[in-house]
N, C-alpha and C positions, 0 to 999 in steps of 0.2 A: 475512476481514476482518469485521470487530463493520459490524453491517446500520445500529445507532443506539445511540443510548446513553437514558439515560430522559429526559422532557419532560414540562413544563408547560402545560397551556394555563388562560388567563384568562379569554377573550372567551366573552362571551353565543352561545349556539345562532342566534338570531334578535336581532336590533337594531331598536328600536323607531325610528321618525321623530321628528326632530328641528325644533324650531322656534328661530326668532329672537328674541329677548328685548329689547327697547329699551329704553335708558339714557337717561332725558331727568328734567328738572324734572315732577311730575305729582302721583300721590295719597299718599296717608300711607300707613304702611305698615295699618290696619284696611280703611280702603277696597280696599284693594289684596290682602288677605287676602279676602276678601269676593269680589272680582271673580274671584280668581284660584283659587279653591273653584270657583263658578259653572261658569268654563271649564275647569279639571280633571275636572269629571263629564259635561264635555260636552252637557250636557243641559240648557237651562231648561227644553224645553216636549219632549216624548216625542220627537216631528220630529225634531228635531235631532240629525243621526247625526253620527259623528267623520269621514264622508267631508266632511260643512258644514265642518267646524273647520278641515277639510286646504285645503278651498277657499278660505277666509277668512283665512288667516294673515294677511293686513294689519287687518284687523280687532283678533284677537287680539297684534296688536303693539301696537298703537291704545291697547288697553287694559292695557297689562301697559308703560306708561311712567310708573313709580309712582316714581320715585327722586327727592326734593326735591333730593339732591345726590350720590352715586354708590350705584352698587352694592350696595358694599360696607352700605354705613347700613342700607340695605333689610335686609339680608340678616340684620346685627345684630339687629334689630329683628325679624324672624322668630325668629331663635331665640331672644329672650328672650320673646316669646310661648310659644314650644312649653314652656318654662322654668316659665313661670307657669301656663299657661294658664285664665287670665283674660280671655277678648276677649269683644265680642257675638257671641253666636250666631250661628253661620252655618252654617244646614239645609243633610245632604245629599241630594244624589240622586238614586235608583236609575239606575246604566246599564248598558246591554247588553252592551257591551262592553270591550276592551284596546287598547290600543295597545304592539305589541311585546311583548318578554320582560322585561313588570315595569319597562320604562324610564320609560313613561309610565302611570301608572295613575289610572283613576276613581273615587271615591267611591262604594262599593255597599251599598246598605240606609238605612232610615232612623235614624238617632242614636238616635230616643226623646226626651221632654219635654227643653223648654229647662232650667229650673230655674234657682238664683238664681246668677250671675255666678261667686262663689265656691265653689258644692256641690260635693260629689264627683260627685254626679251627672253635671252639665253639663262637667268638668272633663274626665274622659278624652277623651269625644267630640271636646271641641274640639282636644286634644291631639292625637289622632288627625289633626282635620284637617290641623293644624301637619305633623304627620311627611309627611300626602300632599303638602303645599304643596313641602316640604324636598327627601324623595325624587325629586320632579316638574324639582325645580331642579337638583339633583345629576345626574339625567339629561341634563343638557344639554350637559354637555362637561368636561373637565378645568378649564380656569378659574373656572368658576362653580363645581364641588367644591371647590378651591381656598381659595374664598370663604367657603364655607359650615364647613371647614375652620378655617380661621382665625379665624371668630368662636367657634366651641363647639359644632358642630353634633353632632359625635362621640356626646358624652356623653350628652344628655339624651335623643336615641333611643338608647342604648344602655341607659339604667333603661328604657327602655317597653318592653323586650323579658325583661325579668328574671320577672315575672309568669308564670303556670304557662298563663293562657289567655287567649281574647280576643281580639278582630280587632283590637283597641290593639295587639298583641305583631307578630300578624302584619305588620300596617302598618310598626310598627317594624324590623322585620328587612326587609322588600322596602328599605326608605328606606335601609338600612344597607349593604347589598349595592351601592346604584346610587355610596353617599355613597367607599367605601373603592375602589371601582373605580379601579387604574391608583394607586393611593395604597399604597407598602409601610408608612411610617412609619403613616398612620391603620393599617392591617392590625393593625401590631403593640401600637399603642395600644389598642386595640378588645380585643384576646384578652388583655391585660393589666390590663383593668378589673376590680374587684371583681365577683363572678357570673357576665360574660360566660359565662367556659367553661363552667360548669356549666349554666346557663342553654340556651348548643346543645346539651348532648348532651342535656338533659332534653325539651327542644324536638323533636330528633329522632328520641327515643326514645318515646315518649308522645302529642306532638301528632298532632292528626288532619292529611292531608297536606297540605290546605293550606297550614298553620303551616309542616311540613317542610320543603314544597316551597320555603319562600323561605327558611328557616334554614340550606337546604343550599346556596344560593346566596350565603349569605354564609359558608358554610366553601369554596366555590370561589373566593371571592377573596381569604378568610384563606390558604390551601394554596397557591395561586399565587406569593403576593406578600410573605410573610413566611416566611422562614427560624424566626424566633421560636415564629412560631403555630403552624408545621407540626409543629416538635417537640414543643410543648406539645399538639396533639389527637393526635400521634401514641403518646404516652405516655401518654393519658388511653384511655375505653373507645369511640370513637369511631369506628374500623375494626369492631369485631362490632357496632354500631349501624349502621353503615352498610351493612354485609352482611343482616344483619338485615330491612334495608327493603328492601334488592334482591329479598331470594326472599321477600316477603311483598305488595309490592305491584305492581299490572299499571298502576298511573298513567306517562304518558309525561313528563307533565311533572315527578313527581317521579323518576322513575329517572336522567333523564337528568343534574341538579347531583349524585346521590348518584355517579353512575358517575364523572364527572369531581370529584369531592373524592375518592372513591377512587384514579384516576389519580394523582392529584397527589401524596397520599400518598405512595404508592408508589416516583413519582418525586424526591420531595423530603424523604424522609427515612432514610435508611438504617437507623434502629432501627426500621422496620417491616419490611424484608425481613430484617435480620439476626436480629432477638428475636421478633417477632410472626408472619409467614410464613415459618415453618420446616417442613422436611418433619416431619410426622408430630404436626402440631398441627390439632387439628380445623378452626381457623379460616381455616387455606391451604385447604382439602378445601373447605369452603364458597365463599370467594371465587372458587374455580375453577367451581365447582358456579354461583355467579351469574351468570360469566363466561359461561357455556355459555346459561345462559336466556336473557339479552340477545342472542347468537350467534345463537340461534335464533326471536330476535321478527322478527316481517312490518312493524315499525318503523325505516327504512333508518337513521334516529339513532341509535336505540338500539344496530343492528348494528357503526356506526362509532365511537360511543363505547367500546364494548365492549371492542373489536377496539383502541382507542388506548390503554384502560387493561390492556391483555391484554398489550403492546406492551413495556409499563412491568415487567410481571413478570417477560415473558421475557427481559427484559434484566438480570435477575440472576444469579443463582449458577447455577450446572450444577446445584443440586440445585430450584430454582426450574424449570428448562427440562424437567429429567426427567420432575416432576408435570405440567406443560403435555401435554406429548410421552405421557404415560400416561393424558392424560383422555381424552375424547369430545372435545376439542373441536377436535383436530388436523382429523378430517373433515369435520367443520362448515367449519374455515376452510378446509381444500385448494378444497372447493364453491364457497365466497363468492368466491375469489381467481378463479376460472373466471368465476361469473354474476353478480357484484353491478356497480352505478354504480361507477366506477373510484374515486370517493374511497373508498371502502370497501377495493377492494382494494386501494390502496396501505399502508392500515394493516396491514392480511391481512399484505400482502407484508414490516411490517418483525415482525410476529410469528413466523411464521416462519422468515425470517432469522437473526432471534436465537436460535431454537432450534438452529440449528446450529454455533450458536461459542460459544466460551467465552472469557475473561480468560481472560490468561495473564503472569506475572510479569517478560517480557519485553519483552512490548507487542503483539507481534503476536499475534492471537486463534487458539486450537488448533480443528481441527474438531472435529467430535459424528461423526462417522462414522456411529455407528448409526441417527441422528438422520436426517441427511441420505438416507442408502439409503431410510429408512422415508417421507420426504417425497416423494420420488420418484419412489417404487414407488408411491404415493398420487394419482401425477396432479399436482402442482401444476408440474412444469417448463414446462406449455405456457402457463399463466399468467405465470408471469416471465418467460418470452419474451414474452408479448404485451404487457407494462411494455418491454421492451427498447425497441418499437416506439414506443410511447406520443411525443408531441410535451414532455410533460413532464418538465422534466431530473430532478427528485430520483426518480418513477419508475423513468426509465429507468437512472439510476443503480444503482436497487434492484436491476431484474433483470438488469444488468452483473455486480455482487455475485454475485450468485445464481449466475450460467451459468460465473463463474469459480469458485464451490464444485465444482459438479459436475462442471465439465472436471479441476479438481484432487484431488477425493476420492473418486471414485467407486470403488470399488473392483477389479481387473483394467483397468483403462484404459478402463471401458466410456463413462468421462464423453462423449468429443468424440463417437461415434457416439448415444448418448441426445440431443445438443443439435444433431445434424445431421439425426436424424429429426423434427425439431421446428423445425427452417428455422431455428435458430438460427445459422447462419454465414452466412445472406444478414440478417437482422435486426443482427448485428454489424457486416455491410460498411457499412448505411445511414448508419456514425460514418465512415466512409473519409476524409469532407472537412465533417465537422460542425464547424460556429461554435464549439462549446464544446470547448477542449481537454483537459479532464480526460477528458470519455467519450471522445472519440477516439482520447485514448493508450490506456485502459484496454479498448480496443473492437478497435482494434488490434495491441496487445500480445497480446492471447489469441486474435486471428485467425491473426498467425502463429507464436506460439507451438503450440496446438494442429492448425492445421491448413495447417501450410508445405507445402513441394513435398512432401515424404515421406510425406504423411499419404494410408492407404489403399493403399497401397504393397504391404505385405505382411500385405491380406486375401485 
């Protein structure tokens, strides 16, 4: 039986803290641009660390009740600021620190001279603060994106990111990534604007990785969330850019949106595995080749990211699981499925599995035989027995899967005595009267299937 089929994922690694935002009669939106700079950088006086800010939320409500009459007004009124940007100056500054994964960010460096209202000089910086303002807001939940949404927020950080460099771009792309979050339609809007697309791949190919770093996290929620967008980077040169940065840079923060916009890929477009990852094109030899580095980093993310976007390849073609199954990285993972944090070996456990079946025109999935023996003979069954065990259903589903490949293809019948040397038929009885009846029957079924009264009989 197919272990999975390919998947998406959207959500941030880490999730910054979330604050309250009050709705009342209060300040104009400059004042409120002003205050709300101030408490984005966390900082008026060095002292004041983002643990003050966490303690103070009634405070920080106190002062962020700027609405003369809803929301929504406010919000307009921000973005026709970020539009113009024309406001008084409001100096940033410098802070130590983040709050989460780019959810909530501070104002870091100083702008440089005020200069007159209208200069270009003063003109990006302020801008800039506008998109932190925006970003800051977008973080904060689905409705408030919503909002931001609806008035034009889209657009006018998506020219701040068109530009070749500069912390303007940067800023623009963190803002853009929090703003399309959980939003298919902004997704597809975004990758449809004039430049965008060229815009990321130039960004990712060129920028230093700062830049990258957040340009890649808005092609993880272009790839996630639009059908549209994934085709279009999937057609463009975006895959050897993103391989590219895999085996050139050792940053964790930047590996980990390239690995997962890689996944997605993967998983969400078929002209990448049918046209682009073909046997015998240099760029599948690479991918696998990055696959393997991240495999083997001392970084448990990186190992599970890896391992999900590894997951996504070997759920293609038989000529996709071949390359898998002929690299290095089959021993890497039989190891991890043994010694890693279990999230990891669950991923392990659907990369493998898929290495073992194929599509088949029928529906029901043909085994790999030679696949399977070589997995085996490798050590990983005691792994998937100990998933059998596991308290966790989709787990222990996996190594159900697993223990019924090998009772059924092993070749001379050696399957039930391999998964009795491995206490696999007391780890199957523990479904004998499990809450969940899928494992049960399926736990069941291959107890007495493989191992009724006759079994052992005639050793």
């Amino acid at each position: 039986m197919v272990m999975v089929g390919k998947k998406k994922v959207e959500c941030d690694t880490i999730d910054g803290e979330c604050f309250s935002f009050g709705t009342t009669n209060g300040f104009h939106v400059f004042p409120f641009l002003s205050y709300l700079s101030l408490l984005l950088c966390g900082l008026v006086h060095e002292h004041w660390s983002t643990g003050f800010i966490r303690q103070e939320k009634g405070l920080i409500c106190g002062w962020l009740r700027f609405v003369s009459t809803s929301f929504t007004q406010c919000c307009q009124n921000v973005v026709r600021v970020a539009r113009v940007a024309r406001v008084a100056w409001v100096e940033t500054i410098t802070a130590p620190t983040w709050m989460g994964r780019s959810r909530y960010r501070v104002a870091a460096g100083s702008a440089g001279s005020r200069g007159s209202p209208g200069s270009k000089k003063s003109s990006l910086p302020v801008a800039e603060q506008c998109a932190w303002a925006l970003g800051n807001v977008a973080g904060e939940g689905e409705e408030l994106r919503d909002v931001l949404l609806s008035q034009g927020a889209l657009q006018p950080l998506a020219r701040m990111m068109l530009p070749n460099k500069g912390s303007t771009v940067r800023t623009a792309a963190w803002a853009l990534s929090n703003l399309i979050k959980g939003h298919a339609k902004a997704a597809t809007e975004l990758i449809r604007l004039d430049g965008v697309l060229d815009a990321i791949l130039r960004h990712l190919k060129r920028g230093d990785e700062e830049l990258a770093t957040e340009v890649a996290w808005v092609v993880v929620y272009l790839t996630a969330l639009s059908n549209v967008a994934t085709s279009m980077l999937a057609k463009s040169d975006l895959l050897q850019i993103l391989v590219g940065r895999l085996a050139s840079s050792n940053s964790l923060e930047l590996l980990i949106p390239v690995l997962r916009s890689l996944g997605n890929l993967v998983a969400g477009d078929s002209y990448v595995t049918d046209n682009v990852l073909v046997a015998g094109n240099e760029i599948t030899v690479r991918v696998i080749q990055v696959m393997i580095k991240c495999l083997s980093s001392e970084h448990r993310v990186l190992k599970k990211e890896s391992a999900w976007a590894l997951s996504n390849v070997a759920a293609g073609s038989v000529e996709h699981k071949k390359l898998i199954h002929s690299s290095g990285a089959v021993s890497i993972l039989i190891r991890l499925l043994s010694t890693s944090p279990f999230d990891i070996r669950k991923e392990v456990a659907y990369v493998l599995g898929n290495l073992c079946v194929a599509p088949s025109e029928s529906g029901r999935p043909v085994l790999i035989v030679d696949h399977l023996v070589s997995l085996v003979g490798g050590g990983c069954l005691s792994g998937f027995t100990d998933l059998v065990r596991s308290a966790d259903i989709e787990a222990a589903r996996l190594g159900l899967q697993f223990l019924e490949l090998v009772l059924r293809g092993m070749p001379n019948g050696e399957g039930p005595k391999l998964v009795e040397a491995e206490d696999g038929i007391e780890a199957m009885e523990r479904f004998q009267f499990h809450e969940n009846e899928e494992l049960r029957s399926m736990a069941n079924q291959l107890v007495d299937k493989y191992f009724g009264e006759e079994y052992g009989l005639d050793s």
